[in-house]
N, C-alpha and C positions, 0 to 999 in steps of 0.2 A: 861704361862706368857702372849704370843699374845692374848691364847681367854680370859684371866683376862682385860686385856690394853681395847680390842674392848670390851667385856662389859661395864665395865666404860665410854669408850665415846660414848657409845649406850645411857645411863644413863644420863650421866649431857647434850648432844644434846637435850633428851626428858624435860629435868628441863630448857635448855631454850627454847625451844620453847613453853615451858608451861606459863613460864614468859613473852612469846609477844604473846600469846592468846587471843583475846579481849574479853571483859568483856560481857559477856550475855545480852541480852535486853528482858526484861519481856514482852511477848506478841507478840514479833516479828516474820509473816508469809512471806515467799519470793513473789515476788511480783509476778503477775499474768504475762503469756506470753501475749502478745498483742493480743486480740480475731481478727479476719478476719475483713476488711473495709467493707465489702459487703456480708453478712450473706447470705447463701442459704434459700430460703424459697420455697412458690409454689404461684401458681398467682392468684388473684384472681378474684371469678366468676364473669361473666359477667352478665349484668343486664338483668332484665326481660323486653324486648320492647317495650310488650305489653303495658308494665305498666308505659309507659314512656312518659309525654305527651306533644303534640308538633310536635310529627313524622308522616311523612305519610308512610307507609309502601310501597313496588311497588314490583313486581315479573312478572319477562319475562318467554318466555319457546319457543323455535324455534327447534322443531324435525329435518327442514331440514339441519341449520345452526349448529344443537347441541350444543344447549346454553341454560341454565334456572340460572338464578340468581334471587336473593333477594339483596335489602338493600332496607336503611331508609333515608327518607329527612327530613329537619327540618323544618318549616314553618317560611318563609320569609327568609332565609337565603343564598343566592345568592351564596355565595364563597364556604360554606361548600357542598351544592347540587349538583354545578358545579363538584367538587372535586369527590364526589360521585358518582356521574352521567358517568363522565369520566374513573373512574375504568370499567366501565359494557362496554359504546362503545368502548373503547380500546381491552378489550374481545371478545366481537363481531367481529371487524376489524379483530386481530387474526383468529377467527375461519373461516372468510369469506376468509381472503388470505388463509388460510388451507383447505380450502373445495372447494372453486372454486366456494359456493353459496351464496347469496345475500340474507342479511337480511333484513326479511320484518314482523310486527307483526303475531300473530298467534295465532288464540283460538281453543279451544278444545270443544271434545262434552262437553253435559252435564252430569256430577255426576264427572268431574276434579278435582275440587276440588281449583281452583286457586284463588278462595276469598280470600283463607288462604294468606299470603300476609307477615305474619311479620318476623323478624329474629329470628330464632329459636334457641332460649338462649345457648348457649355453641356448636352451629355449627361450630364454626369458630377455635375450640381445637380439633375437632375430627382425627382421622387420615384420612389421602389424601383419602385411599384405602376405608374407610366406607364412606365417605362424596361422591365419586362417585358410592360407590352403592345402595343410597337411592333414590327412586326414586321422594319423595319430593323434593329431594334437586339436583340432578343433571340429563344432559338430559340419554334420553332412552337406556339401553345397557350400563351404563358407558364411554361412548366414546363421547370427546367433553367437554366443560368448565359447571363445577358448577361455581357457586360466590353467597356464605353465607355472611353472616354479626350476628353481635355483638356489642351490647350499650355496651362501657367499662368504659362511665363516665357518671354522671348526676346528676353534683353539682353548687349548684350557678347559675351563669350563662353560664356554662362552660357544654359542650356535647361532648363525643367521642366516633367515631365509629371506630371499624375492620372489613372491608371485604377482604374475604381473594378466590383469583382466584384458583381455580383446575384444570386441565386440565389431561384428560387421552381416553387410546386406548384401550377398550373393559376391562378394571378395572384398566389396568395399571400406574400408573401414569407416564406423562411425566410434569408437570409444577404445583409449588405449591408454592404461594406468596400471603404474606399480607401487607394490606396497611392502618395503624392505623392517623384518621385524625382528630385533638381537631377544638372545634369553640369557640371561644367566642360569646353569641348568641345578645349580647345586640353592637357590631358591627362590626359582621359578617369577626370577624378578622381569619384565621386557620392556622392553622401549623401539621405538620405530625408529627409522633411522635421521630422522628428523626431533627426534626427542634426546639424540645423541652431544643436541649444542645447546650451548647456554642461552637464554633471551638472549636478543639482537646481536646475534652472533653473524649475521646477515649484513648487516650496516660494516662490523670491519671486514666480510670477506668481498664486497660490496667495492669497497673503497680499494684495494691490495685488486682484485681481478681488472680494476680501472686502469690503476698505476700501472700496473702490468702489461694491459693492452695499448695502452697510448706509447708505453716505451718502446712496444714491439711497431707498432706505426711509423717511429723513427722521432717521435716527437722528446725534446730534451727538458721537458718542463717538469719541475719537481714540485709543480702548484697542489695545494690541498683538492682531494677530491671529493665533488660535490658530496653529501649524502644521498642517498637512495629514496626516493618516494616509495608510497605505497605500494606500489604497481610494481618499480622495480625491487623494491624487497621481499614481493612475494614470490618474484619470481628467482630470489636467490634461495627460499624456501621450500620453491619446487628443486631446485639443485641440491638440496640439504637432506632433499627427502630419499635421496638416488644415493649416499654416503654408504662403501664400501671401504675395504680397508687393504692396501698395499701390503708385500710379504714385510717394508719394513715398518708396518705399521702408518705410514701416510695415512691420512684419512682422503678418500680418493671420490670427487664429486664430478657431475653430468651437469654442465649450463647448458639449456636446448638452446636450438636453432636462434636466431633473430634480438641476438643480446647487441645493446645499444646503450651509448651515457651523453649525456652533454659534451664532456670535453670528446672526445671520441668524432663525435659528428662535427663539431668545429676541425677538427683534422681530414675532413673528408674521409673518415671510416668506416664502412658501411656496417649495419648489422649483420651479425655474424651469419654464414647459410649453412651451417652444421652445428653441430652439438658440439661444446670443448668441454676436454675428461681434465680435469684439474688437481695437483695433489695439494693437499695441503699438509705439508711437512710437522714430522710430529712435535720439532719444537716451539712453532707457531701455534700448531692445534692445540697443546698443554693449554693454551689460556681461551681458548672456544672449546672445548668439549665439554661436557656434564660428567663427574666422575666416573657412570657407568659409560661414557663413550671411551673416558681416557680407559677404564680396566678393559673394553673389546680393542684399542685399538695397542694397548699393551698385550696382551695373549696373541695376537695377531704377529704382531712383533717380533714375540719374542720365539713364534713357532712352536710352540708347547703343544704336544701331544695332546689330543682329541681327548678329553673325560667322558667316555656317551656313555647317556645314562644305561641302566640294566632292562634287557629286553624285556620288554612286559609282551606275554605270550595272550591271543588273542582272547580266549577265555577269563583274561582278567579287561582287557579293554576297554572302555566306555564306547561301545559302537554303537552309533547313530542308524539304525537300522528304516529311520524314514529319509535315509540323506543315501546311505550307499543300500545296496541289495544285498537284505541275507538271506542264510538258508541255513536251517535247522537239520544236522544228519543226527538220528536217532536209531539205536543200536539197540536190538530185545534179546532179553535170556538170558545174557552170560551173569558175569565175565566167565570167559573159560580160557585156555590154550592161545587163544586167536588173540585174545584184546592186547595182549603188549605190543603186540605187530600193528594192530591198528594206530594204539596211541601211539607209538615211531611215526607212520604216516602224519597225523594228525601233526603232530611236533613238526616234521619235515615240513612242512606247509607251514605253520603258524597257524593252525586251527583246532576250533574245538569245538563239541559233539556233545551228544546228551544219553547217557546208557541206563536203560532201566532193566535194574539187573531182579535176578533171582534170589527170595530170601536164601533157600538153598544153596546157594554156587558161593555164599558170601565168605564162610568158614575156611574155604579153599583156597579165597580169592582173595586175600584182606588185602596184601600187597598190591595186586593191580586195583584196589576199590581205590585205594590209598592214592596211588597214581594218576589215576583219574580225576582226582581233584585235586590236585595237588599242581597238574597244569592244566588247570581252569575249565576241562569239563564238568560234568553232572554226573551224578550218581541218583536217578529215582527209582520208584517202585514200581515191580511189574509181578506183583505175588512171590506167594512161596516157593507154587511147586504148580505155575503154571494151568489151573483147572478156568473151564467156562464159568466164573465167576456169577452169571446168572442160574446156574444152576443148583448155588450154595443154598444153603440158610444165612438168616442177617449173623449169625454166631461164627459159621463160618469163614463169610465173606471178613467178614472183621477181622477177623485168627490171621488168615489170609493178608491181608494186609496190614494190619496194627504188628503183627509178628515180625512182619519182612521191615518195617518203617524201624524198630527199636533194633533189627541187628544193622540194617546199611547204613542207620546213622551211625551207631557205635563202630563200627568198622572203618567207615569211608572220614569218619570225622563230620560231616557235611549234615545238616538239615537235610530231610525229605520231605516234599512238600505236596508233589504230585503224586497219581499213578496212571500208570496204561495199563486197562486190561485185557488179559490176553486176549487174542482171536478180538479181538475189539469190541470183545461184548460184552454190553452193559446194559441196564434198565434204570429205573426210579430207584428202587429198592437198592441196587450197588451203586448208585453215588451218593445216596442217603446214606447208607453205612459207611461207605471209604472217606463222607468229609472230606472230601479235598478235591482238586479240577482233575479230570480224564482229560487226560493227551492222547489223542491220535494221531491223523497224518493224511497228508491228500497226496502223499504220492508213496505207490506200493511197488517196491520191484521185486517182489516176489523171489525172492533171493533163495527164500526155502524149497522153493518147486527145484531150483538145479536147473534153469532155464542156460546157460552158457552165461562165461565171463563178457563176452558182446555186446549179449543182452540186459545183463546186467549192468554194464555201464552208459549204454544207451538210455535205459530208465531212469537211471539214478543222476545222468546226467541233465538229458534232454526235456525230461519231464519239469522240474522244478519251475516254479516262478516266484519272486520276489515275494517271502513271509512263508514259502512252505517250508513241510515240515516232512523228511523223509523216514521209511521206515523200512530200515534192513535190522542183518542179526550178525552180532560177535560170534554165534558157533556155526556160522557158514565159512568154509573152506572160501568157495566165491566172492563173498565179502573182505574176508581178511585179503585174497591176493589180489581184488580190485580199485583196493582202497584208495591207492595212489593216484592210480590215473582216473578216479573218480572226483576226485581233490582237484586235478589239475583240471578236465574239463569243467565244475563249475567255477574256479578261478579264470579261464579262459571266456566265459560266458558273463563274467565281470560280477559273482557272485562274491561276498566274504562267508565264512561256514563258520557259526557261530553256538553257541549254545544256548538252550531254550531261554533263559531268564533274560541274556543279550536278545534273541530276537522279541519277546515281549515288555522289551524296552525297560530291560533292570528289573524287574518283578513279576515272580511268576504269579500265575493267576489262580483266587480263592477256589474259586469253583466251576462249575459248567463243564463244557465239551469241547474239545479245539481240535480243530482239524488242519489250523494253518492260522497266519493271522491276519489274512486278507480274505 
């Protein structure tokens, strides 16, 4: 009779609940779980440098101090070079309180190879432990600071680099940091890539990487997540600092190794043993980015055509001549016939030279004086008409030069300010009259003897050391057809070829005697 009763209200229980059943809905799928705020992805590549135009490329290398880096400036850009520039001395300082030696340029023999100069596309993703043991890329032995660099933008107006410091002990790594810097290049506004998001822009991506990950766990829980302490929002700041940008504009970030949250480890999650590449989608990012993050991650975008700025040719450069190696090529006599051919060379290269021409030659010559300054060499004094200047009178010597200073200005456009006398000689008496510094030179190749093109660039090459100052001549046949590959061997030997006022650090000198400026 019980199991009759309990069937029966097994029975009409199942006839009603069948009666509050709800009616079917034709097509209806359950709705999707909330996909992740911040999708894993991988980063993407970095541009090719080479092909990026606008930049000057630069690369140090100091065996004593063990230091070689690379990176890229941008032409005319003051804040972003500064920026740049300051990553490499600050490495330096480093290596110099850690070694106890004092950096000074340094070039190498010939067949170095340091013309090579640009950033070597996707060095700056490499691991610490390959990147100091190429020896392209970092100093000798692995012991001591690499600094690679990487174009990570080149849209619009808009440029961004990474260079990233290494530092280790015979391969080991002790020190591995990057430092990603946007410019706007039309005025010269920048920001690091961490200066890309608003205050606590950290706390919401903080909270979305949580949710994200506990959903990928398998966990169903749509609980508020914690906020971030200290610790963990600094470390979504190191993630902040690593922001690239995706072709569709994503803003595209690195969380390193061993990311961990409360709810995470209540699920048995462990922290994570690699780095996650995360995008953050541009219509999330709209409400974290900083204006200028939103305009790089628009030009990114939108894939806008590169604006590089216009190539500033070495002769106008601001070169640091106690940071990289220069070298002063200095030309006597002309101009004549030869010098157009030379300034091609010079141009060809991106470099510039110092010509102390002839009051004489100048009437002939207005055009190539013109020329010559015009991309960014010198135009000074080297007499009229060529005599032993000690042999003058002070009326003379004055004619002599006071005559040749009022035609090379008026012709060249340019101030003169120095002079070289011929045959290099000089006494009390002609620098008392000429009022202004004698320039010489500590290295002579004797270009005028007709020693062979060989030898001529074996000199002109070999000889040089960081701050000298060479002395050939524009109406040597020799000269004019060795010019090139005299260019090239001191660019191999990891020299910049610069002009006198650049190598005496923007200001030529009142007076005295120079022979080099070390």
């Amino acid at each position: 009779m019980r199991r009759f009763v309990g069937a029966a209200t097994i029975a009409a229980l199942a006839l009603a609940l069948a009666a509050c059943a709800p009616v079917a809905v034709s097509g209806w799928v359950p709705p999707d779980w909330p996909s992740a705020p911040y999708p894993v992805t991988t980063a993407p590549a970095p541009l090719d440098a080479a092909a990026v135009g606008g930049l000057r490329a630069e690369r140090i290398r100091n065996d004593g101090v063990g230091i070689q880096a690379r990176w890229a400036l941008a032409s005319s850009q003051d804040a972003f070079n500064a920026r740049m520039t300051a990553v490499v001395t600050d490495a330096i300082g480093a290596r110099e309180s850690d070694t106890g030696v004092a950096y000074s340029p340094q070039v190498f023999d010939q067949g170095a190879g340091m013309a090579d100069r640009t950033c070597v596309a996707g060095s700056t993703l490499r691991p610490a432990a390959e990147i100091l043991a190429d020896p392209a890329l970092a100093p000798a032995g692995g012991s001591g600071t690499a600094i690679v660099c990487d174009v990570v933008a080149a849209s619009g107006s808009y440029l961004g680099e990474r260079v990233r410091v290494v530092s280790g002990d015979a391969g080991t790594v002790t020190h591995d940091d990057a430092t990603i810097v946007y410019a706007h290049l039309a005025t010269d506004e920048v920001a690091t890539a961490e200066q890309l998001w608003i205050e606590d822009a950290e706390v919401t991506l903080w909270e979305g990487i949580v949710a994200g990950l506990r959903r990928d766990a398998g966990s169903l829980s749509l609980a508020t997540v914690a906020p971030p302490d200290e610790a963990q929002a600094a470390g979504i700041r190191t993630a902040l600092a690593s922001t690239v940008f995706a072709p569709d504009g994503a803003a595209v970030i690195t969380i390193p190794a061993g990311f961990t949250a409360p709810e995470l480890a209540a699920l048995g999650f462990p922290p994570t043993s690699e780095p996650m590449v995360l995008a953050v989608p541009t219509d999330t990012a709209a409400s974290l980015l900083t204006p200028f993050g939103l305009a790089v991650s628009a030009a990114v975008g939108s894939a806008a055509t590169f604006e590089a700025p216009a190539t500033v040719t070495t002769g106008f450069w601001p070169v640091d001549c106690t940071l990289v190696p220069c070298v002063a090529m200095t030309y006597d006599a002309g101009p004549s016939s030869l010098t157009p051919g030379i300034l091609d060379d010079l141009a060809a290269h991106n470099a510039a030279a110092t010509f102390f021409a002839l009051g004489s030659r100048a009437a002939a010559n207005v055009g190539t004086l013109q020329r010559i300054v015009a991309e960014g060499s010198l135009v000074e004094n080297h007499s009229w008409s060529h005599p032993d200047l000690t042999t003058l009178t002070d009326a003379q010597i004055a004619a002599q030069l006071g005559n040749t200073t009022t035609v090379l200005t008026r012709d060249s456009g340019q101030q003169v300010t120095v002079f070289r006398p011929p045959y290099g000689a000089y006494d009390d008496t002609v620098l008392e009259v000429a009022g202004m510094a004698a320039i010489l030179w500590d290295v002579d190749t004797e270009d005028w003897r007709q020693p062979g093109d060989d030898v001529v660039i074996a000199r002109a090459v070999g000889q040089p050391r960081p701050g000298s100052i060479v002395l050939q001549h524009d109406i040597q046949q020799t000269t004019a057809r060795t010019a090139s590959a005299v260019y090239d061997g001191l660019a191999d030997r990891g020299f910049t070829l610069v002009n006198l006022r650049q190598l005496f650090g923007g200001q030529l000198p009142g007076g005295g005697v120079w022979r080099s400026t070390r």
